[in-house]
C-alpha positions as CSV (number, residue, x, y, z in Angstrom):
1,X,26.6,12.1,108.4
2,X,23.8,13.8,110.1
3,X,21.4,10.4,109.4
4,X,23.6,8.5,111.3
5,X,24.1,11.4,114.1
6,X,20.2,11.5,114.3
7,X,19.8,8.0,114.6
8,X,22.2,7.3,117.7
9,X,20.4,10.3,119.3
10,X,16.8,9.1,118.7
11,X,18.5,5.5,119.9
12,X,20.1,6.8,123.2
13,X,16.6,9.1,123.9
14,X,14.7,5.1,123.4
15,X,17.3,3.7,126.0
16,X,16.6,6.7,128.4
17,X,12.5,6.3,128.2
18,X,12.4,2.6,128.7
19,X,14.8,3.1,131.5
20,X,12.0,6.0,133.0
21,X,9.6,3.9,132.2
22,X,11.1,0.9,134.0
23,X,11.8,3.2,137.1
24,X,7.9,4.5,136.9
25,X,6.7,0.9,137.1
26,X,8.8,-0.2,139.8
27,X,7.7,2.9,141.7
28,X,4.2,2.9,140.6
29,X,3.3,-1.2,140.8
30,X,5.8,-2.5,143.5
31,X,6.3,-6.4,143.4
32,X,3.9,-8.9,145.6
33,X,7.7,-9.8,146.8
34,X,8.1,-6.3,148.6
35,X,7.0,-5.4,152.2
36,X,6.6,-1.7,152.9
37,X,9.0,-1.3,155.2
38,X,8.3,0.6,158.9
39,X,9.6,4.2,158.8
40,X,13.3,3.9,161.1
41,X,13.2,5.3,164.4
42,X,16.2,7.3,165.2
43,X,17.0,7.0,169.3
């Protein structure tokens, strides 16, 4: 059984890149949508 064992590691490692690569991309290329927002002042 060690195919299939590979095969649903190399399938979770796919799910975790495209997530980190989704996560980069929102990080790196913010939407048009999205203001920076002011830094909060605490008082």
């Amino acid at each position: 059984m060690a195919d299939s064992w590979t095969e649903k590691k190399v399938a979770d490692l796919e799910k975790r890149v495209a997530a980190l690569e989704k996560a980069l991309l929102v990080k790196v290329i913010p939407e048009p949508e999205q203001k920076p927002r002011a830094p909060r002042r605490r008082g």
